[in-house]
N, C-alpha and C positions, 0 to 999 in steps of 0.2 A: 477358438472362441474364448477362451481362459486368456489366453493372451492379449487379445483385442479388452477383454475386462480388466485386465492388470493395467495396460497401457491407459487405459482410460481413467481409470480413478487416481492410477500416476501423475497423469499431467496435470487434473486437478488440483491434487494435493499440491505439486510443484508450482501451482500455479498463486494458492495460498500462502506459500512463503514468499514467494516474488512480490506477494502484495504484502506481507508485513516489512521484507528488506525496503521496500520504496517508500511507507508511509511510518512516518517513526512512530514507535510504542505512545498511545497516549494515555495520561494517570485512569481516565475511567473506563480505558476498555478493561475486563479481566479476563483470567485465561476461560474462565465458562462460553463471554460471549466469543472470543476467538476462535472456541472449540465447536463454537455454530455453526462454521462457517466449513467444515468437513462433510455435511450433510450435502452440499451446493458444490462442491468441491467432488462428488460423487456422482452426482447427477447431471452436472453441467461441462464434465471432464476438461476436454480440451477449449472449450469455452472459456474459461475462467485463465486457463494457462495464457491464451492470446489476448487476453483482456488485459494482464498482470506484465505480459510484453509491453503494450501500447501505454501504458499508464505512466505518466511521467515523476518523477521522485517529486516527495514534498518536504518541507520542510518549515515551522515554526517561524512566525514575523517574531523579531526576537520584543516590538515593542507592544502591540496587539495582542500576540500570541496565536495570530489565524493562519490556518495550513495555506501557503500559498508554494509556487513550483519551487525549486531550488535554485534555478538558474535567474528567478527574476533581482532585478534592483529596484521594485517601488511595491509596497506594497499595496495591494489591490482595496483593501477594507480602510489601513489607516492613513494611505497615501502617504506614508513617510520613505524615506530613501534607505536603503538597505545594504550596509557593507559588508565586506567582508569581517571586517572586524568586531560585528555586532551578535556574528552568528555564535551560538552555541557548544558551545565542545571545542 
């Protein structure tokens, strides 16, 4: 039983970093509200881990600024064209 509760709140938690690796840091989240999300991350176990699987990376319109997939070339809110060359980092 201990172990089925380890592995449980495991995947959650793993489940919350997969979603912070996929969504990049943004300036107004802060570590209190990220630290919210442990509570849901306990509860919802492996819920959250297969969520954080299916969820597709995102990434900043470099001219908007709105989260759109990483993989697109237009973005969806500014309609403008999206290169390589425009991203970030």
């Amino acid at each position: 039983m201990y172990l089925l509760a380890v592995l449980w709140i495991g995947s959650g938690l793993l489940g919350v970093l997969l979603f912070a690796a996929k969504v990049p840091e943004s300036p107004s989240r802060t570590c209190a509200e990220s630290l919210l999300l442990i509570p849901f991350a306990v509860v919802f176990g492996p819920l959250i881990l297969l969520q954080a699987i299916a969820a597709t990376p995102k990434q900043k319109c470099p001219h908007c600024r709105a989260m759109i997939p990483a993989d697109a070339t237009v973005c969806a809110r500014c309609t403008r064209e999206i290169s390589m060359q425009n991203w970030d980092g």
